[in-house]
DSSP file (Angstrom, degrees, kcal/mol; ACC not computed):
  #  RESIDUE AA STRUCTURE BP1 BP2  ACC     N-H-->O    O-->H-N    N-H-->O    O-->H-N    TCO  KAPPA ALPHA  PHI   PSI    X-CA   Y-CA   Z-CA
    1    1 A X              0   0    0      0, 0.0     2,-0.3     0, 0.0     3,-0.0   0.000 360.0 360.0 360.0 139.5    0.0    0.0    0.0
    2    2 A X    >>  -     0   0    0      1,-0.1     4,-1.0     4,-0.0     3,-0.8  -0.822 360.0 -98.2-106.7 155.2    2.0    3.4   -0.9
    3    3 A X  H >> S+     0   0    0      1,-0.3     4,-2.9    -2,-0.3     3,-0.6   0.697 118.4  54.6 -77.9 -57.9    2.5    5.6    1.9
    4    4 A X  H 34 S+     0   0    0      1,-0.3    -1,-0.3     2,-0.2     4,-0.2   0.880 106.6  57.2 -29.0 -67.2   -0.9    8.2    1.0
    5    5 A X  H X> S+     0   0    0     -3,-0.8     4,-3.0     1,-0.3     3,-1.2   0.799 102.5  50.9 -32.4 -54.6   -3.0    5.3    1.1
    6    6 A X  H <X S+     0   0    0     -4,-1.0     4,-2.8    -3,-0.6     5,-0.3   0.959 109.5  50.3 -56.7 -53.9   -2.0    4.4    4.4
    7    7 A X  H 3X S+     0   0    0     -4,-2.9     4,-1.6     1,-0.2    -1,-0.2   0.747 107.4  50.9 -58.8 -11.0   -2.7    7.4    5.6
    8    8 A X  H <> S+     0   0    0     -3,-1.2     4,-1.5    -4,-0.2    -1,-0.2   0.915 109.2  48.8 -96.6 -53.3   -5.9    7.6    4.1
    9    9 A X  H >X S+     0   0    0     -4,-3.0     4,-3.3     2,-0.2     3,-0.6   0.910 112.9  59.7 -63.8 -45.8   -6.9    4.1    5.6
   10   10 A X  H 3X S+     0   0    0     -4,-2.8     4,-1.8     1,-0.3    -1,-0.2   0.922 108.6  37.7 -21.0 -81.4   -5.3    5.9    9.2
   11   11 A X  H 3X S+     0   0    0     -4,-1.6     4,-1.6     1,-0.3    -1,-0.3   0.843 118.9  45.5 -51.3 -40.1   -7.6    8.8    9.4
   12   12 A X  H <X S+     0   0    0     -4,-1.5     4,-2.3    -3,-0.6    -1,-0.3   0.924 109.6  55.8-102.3 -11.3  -10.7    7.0    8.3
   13   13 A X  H  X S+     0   0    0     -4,-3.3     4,-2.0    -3,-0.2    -2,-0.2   0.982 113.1  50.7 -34.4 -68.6   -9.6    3.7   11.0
   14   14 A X  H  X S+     0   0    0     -4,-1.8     4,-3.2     2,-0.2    -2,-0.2   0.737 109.2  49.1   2.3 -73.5   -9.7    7.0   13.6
   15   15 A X  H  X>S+     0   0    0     -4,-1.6     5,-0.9    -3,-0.3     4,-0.5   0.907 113.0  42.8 -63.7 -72.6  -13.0    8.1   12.5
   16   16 A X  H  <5S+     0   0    0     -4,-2.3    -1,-0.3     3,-0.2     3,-0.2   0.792 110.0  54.3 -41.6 -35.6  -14.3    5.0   12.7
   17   17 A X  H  <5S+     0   0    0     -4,-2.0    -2,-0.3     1,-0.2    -3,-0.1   0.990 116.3  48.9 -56.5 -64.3  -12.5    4.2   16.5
   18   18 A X  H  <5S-     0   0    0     -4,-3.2    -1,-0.2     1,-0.1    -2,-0.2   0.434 115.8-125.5 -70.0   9.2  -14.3    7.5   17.2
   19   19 A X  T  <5 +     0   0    0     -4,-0.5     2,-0.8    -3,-0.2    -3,-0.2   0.991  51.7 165.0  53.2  77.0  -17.9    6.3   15.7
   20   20 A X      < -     0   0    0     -5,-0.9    -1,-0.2     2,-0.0    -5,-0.1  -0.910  36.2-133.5-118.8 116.8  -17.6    9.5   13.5
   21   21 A X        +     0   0    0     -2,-0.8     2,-0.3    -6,-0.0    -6,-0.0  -0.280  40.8 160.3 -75.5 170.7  -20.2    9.1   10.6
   22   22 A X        -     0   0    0      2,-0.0     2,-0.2    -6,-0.0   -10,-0.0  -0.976  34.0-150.5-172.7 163.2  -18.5   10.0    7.2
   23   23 A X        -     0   0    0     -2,-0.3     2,-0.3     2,-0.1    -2,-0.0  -0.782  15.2-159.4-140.3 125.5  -18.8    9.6    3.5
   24   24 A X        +     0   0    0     -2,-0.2     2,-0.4     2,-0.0    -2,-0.0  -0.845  12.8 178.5 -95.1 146.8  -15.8    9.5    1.4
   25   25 A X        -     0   0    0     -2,-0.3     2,-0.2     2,-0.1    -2,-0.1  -0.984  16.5-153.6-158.0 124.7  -16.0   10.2   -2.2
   26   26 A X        +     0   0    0     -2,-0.4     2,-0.4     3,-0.0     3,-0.0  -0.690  25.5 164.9-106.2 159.2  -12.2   10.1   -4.1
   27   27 A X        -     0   0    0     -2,-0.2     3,-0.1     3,-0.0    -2,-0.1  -0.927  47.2 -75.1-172.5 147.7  -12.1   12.4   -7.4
   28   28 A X        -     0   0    0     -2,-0.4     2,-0.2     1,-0.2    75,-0.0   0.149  56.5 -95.5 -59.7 151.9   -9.3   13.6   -9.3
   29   29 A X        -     0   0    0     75,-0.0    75,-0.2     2,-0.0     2,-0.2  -0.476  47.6-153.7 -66.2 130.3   -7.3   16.5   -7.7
   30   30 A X        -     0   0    0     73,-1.4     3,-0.1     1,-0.2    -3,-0.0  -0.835  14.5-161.0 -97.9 160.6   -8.8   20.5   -9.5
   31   31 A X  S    S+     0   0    0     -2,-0.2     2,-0.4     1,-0.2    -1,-0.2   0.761  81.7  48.3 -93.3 -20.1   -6.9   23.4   -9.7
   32   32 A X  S >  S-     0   0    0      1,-0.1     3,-1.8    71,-0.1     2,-0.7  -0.936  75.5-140.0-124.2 115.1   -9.7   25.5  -10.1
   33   33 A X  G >  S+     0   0    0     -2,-0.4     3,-0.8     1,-0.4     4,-0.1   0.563 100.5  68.3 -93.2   0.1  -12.9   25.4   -7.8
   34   34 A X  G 3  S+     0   0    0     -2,-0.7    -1,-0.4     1,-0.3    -4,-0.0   0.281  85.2  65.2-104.7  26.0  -14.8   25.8  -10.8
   35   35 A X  G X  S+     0   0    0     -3,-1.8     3,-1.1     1,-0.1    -1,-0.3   0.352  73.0  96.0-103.1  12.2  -14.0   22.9  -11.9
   36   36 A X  G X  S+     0   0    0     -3,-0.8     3,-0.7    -4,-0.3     5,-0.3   0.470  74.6  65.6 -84.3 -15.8  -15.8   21.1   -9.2
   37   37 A X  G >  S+     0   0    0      1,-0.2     3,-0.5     2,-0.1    -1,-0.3   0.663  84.4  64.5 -78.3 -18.4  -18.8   20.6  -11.1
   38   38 A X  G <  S+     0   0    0     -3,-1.1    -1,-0.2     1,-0.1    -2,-0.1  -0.042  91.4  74.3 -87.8  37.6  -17.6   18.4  -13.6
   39   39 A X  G <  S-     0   0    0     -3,-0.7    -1,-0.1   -12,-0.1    -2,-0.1   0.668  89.3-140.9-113.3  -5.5  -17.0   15.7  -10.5
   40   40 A X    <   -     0   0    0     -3,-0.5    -3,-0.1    -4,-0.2     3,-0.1   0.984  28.5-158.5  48.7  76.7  -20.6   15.0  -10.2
   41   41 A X        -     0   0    0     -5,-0.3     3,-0.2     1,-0.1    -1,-0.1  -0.323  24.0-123.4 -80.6 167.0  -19.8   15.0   -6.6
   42   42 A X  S    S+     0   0    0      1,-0.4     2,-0.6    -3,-0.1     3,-0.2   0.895 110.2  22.4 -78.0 -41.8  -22.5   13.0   -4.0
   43   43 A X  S    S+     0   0    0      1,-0.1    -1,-0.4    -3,-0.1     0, 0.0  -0.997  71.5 172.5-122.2 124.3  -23.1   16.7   -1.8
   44   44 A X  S >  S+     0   0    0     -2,-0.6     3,-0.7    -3,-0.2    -1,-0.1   0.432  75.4  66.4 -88.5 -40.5  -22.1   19.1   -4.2
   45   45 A X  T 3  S+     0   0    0      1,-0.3    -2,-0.0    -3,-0.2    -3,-0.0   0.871  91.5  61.2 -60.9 -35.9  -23.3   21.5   -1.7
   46   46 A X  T 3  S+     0   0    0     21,-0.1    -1,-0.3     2,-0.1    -2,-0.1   0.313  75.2 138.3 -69.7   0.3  -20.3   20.6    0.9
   47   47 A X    <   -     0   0    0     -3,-0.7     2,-0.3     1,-0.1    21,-0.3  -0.214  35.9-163.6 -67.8 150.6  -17.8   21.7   -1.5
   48   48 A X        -     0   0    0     19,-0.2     2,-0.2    20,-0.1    19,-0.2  -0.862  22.3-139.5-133.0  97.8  -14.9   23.6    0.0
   49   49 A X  E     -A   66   0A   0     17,-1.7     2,-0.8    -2,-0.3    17,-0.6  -0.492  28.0-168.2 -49.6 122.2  -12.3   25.8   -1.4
   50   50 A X  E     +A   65   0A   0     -2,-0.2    55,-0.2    55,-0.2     2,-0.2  -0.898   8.5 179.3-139.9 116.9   -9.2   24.9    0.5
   51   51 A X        -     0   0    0     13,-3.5    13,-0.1    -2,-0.8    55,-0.0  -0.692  21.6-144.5-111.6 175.2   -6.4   27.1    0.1
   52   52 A X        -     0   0    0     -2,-0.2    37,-5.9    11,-0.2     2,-0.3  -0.493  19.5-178.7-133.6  73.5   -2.7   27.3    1.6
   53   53 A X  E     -B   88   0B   0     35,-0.3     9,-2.1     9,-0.2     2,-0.3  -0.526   7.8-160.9 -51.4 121.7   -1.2   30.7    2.3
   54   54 A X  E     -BC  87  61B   0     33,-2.4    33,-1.7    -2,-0.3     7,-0.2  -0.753  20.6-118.2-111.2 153.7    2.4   31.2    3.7
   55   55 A X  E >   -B   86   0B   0      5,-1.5     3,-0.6    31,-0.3    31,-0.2  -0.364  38.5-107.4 -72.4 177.4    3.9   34.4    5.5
   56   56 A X  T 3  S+     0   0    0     29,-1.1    30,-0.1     1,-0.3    29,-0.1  -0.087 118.0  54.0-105.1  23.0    6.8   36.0    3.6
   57   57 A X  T 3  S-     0   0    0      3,-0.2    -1,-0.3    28,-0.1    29,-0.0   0.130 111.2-117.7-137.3   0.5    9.4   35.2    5.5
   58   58 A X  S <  S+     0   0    0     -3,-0.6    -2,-0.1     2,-0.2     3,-0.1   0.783  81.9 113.0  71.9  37.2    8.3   31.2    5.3
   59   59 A X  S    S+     0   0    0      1,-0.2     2,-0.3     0, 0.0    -3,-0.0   0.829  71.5  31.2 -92.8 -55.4    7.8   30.9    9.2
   60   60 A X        -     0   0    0     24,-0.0    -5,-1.5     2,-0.0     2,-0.2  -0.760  63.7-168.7-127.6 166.6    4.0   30.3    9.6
   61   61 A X  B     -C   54   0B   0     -2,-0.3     2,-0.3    -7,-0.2    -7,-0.2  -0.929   6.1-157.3-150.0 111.5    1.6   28.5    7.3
   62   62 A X        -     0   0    0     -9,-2.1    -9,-0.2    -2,-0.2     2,-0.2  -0.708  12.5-136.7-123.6 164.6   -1.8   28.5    7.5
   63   63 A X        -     0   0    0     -2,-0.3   -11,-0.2   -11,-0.1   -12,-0.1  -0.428  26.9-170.1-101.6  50.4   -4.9   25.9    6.1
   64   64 A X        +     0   0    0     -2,-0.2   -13,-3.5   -13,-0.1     2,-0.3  -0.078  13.8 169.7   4.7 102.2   -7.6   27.9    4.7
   65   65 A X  E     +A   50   0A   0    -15,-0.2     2,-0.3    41,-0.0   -15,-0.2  -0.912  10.2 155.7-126.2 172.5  -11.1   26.3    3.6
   66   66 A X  E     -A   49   0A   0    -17,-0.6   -17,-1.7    -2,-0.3     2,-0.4  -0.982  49.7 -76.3-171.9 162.5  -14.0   28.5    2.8
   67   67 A X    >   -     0   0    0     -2,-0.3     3,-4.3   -19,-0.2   -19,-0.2  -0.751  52.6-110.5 -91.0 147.9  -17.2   27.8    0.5
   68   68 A X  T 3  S+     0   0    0     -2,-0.4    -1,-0.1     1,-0.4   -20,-0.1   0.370 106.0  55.6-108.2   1.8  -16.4   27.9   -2.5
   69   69 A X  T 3  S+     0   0    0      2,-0.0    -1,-0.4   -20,-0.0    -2,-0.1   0.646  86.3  85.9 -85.0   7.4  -18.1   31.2   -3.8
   70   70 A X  S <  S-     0   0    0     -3,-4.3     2,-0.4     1,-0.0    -4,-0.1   0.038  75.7-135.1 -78.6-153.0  -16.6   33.5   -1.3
   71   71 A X        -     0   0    0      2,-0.0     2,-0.7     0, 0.0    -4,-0.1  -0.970  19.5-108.2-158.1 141.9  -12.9   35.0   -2.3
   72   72 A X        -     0   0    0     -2,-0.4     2,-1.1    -6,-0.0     3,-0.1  -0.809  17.8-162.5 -94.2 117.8  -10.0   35.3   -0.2
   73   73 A X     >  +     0   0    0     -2,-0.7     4,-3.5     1,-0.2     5,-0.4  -0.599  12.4 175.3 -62.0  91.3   -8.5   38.7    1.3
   74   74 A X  H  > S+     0   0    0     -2,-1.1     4,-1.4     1,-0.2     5,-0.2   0.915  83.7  54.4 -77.3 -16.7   -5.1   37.6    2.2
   75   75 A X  H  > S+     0   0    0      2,-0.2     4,-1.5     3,-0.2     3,-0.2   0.991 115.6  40.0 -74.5 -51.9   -4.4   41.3    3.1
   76   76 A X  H >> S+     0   0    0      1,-0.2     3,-1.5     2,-0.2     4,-1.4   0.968 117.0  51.5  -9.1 -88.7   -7.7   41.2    5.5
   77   77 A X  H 3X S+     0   0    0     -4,-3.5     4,-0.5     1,-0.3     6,-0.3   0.652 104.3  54.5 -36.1 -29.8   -6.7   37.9    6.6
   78   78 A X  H 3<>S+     0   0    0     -4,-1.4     5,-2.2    -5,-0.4    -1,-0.3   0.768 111.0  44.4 -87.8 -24.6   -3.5   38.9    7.4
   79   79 A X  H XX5S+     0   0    0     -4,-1.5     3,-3.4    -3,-1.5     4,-0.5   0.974 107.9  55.6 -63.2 -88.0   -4.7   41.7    9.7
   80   80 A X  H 3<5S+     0   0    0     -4,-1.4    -2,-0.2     1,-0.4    -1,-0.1   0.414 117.5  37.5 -52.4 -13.8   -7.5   39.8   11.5
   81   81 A X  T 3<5S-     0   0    0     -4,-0.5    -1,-0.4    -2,-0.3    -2,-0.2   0.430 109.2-120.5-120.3  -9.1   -4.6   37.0   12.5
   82   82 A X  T <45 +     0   0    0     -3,-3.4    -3,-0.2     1,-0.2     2,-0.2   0.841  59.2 164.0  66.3  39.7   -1.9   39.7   13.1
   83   83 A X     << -     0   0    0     -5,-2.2    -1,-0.2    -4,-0.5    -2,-0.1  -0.591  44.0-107.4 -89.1 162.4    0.4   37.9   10.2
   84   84 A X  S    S-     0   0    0      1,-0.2   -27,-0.1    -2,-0.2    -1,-0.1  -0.330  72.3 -53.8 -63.9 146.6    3.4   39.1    8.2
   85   85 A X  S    S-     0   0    0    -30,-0.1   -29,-1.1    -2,-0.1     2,-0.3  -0.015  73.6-143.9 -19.2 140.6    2.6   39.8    4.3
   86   86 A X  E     +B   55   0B   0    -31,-0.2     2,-0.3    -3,-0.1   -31,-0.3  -0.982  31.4 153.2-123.1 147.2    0.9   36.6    3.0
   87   87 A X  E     -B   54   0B   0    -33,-1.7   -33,-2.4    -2,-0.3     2,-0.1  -0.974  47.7 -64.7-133.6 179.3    1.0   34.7   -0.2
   88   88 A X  E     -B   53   0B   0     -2,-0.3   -35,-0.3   -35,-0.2   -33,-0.0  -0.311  44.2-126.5 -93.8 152.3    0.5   31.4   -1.4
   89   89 A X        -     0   0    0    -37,-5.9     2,-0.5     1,-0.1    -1,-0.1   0.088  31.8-101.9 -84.9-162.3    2.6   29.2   -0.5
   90   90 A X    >>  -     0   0    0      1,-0.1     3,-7.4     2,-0.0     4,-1.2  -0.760  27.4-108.5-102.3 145.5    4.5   26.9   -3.5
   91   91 A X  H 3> S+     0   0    0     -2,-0.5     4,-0.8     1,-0.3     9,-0.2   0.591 122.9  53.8 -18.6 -47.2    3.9   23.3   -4.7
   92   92 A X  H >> S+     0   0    0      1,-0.2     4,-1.1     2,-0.2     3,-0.6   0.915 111.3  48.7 -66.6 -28.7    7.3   22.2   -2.8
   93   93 A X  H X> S+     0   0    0     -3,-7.4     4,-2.3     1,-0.3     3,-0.7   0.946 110.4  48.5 -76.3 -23.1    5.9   23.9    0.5
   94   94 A X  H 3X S+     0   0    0     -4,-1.2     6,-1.3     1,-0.3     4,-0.8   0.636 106.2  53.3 -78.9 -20.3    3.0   22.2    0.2
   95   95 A X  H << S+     0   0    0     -4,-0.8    -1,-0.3    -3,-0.6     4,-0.3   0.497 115.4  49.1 -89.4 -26.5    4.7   18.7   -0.5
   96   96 A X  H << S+     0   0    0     -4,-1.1    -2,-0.3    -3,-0.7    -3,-0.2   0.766 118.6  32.9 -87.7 -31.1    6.6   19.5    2.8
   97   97 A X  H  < S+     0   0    0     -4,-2.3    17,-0.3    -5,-0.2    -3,-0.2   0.992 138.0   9.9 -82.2 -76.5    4.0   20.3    4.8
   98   98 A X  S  < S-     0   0    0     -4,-0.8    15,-0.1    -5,-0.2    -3,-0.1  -0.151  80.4-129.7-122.8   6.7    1.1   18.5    3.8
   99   99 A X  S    S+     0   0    0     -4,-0.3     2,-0.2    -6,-0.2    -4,-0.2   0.785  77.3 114.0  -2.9  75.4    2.5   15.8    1.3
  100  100 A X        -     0   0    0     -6,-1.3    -2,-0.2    -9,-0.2     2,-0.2  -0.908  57.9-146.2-152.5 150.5   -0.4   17.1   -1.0
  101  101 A X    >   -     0   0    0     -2,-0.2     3,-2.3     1,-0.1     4,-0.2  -0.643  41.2 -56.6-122.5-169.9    0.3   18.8   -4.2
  102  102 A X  T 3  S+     0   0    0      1,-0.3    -1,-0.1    -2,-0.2   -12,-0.0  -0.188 127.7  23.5 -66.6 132.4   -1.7   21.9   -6.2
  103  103 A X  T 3  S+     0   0    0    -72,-0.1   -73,-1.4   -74,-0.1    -1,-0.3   0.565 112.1  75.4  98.6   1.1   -5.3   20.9   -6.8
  104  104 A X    <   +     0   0    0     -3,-2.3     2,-0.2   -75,-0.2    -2,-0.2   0.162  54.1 139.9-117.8   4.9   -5.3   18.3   -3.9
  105  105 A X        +     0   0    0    -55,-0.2     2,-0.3    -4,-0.2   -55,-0.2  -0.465  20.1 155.8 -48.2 123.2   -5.5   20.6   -0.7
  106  106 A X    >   -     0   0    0     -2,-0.2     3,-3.1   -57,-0.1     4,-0.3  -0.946  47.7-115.5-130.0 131.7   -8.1   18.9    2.0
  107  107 A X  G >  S+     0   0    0     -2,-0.3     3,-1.2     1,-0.2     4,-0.2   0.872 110.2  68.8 -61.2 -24.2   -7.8   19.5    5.2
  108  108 A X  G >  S+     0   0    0      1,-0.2     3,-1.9     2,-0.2     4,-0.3   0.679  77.0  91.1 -61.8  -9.4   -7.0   16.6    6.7
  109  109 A X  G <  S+     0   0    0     -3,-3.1    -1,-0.2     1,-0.2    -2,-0.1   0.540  78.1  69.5 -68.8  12.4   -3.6   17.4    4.7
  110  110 A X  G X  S+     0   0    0     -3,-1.2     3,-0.9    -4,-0.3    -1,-0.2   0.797  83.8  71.8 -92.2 -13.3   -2.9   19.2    8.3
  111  111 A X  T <  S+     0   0    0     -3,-1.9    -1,-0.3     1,-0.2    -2,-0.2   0.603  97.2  45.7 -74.7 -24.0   -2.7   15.6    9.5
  112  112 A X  T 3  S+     0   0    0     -4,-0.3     2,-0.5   -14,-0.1    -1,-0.2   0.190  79.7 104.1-109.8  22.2    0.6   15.2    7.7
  113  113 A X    <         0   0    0     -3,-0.9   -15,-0.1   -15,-0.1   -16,-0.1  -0.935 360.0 360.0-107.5 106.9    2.4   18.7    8.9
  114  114 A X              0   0    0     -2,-0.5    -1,-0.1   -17,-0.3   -17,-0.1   0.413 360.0 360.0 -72.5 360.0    4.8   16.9   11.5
């Protein structure tokens, strides 16, 4: 089983220990959230935009999900959390962090930031 997979089977062993109802539904990684209608998803409605924003000095890192018409203000955002200039971060941080790449951010990728 390659290493994702295991992790996958982890979290949803967890879920289960904790009698946590769930549905899982696997579907090709998007980059774009408006591509989330050609996935003929089971709740369409649950869809989540899940972004990854980094400060500018590569210190802190944050998980972002949001529904998926709203838009993110990282200059806002960056106020309201008292963070350094933010932007997003890049495909390698995001393979370090979260051993997820662009168009595959979940949250549960926070499960793999050691």
């Amino acid at each position: 089983m390659e290493e994702n997979e295991k992790k996958i089977q982890d979290v949803l062993a967890k879920l289960d220990e904790k009698q946590i109802n769930y549905e899982m539904q696997r579907h090709p990684a998007v980059d774009r959230i408006d591509q989330i209608a050609d996935l003929n998803l089971i709740h369409p409605e649950t869809a989540a935009k899940n972004l990854f924003p980094r400060d500018d000095k590569h210190q802190h890192y944050y998980l972002v999900s949001i529904m998926p018409q709203k838009r993110v203000d990282l200059k806002a955002f960056r106020k309201e959390i008292g963070a350094r200039h933010l932007s997003f971060a890049s495909a390698e941080d995001m393979e370090k962090y979260l051993a997820l790449r662009p168009g595959s951010v979940t949250p549960m990728g926070a499960l793999n930031d050691t």
